[in-house]
N, C-alpha and C positions, 0 to 999 in steps of 0.2 A: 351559631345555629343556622340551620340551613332554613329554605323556602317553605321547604316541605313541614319541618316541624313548627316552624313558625304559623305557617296559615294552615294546610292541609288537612293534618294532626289534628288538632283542636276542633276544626267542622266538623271531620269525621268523626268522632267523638260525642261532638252535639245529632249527627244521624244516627250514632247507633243508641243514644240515650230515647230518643224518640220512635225508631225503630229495633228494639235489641232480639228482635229475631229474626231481622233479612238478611239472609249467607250473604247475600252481594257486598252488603254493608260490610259485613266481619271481613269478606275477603279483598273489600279496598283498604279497611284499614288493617288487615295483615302484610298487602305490598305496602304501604307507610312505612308503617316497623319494620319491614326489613331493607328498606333504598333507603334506613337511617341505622341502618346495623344495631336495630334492636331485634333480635334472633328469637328472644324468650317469647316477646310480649306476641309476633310474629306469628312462632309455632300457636300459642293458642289461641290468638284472630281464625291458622287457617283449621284447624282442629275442629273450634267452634263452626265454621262452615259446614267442615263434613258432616257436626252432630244437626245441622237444620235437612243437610239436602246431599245428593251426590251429582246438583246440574245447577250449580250456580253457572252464571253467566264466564269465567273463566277457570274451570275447574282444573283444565289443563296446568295453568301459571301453579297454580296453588299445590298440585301432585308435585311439580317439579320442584320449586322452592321446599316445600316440605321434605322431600329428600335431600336436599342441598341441607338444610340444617339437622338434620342428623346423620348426613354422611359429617360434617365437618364435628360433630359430637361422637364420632367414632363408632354410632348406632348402624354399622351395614346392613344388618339382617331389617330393621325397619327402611332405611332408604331404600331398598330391593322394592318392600312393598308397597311405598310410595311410586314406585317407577316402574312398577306393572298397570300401572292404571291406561 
């Protein structure tokens, strides 16, 4: 196990339990899940973002990741719309 899942993971988890409708939240712990090649758990941290806000504090990172896993799901026509942002 890495750093990340060991410590990281787990606090962030206890913020979003405490906070479960700060986009910022969902979307540190969507980079988590995916610098640990969890892709699934990932797309719906950054998902859940966009359904709070479309200006979280790195929305940029999150458009692009977010295309990155459905280009590698073979979804083109959504990673387009992820990368018109």
């Amino acid at each position: 196990m890495s750093v990340i899942e060991i410590y990281a993971v787990p606090n962030a988890e206890v913020c979003l339990f405490i906070r479960y409708q700060n986009p910022d939240a969902w979307g540190l712990m969507g980079h988590l899940y995916y610098l640990t090649s969890r892709t699934e758990e990932a797309q719906d941290c950054y998902e859940r973002t966009l359904a709070y806000t479309t200006e979280a504090s790195d929305m940029h990172a999150i458009y692009l990741r977010l295309a990155s896993i459905y280009l590698e799901k073979g979804e083109v026509g959504v990673t387009l719309y992820y990368l018109s942002f």
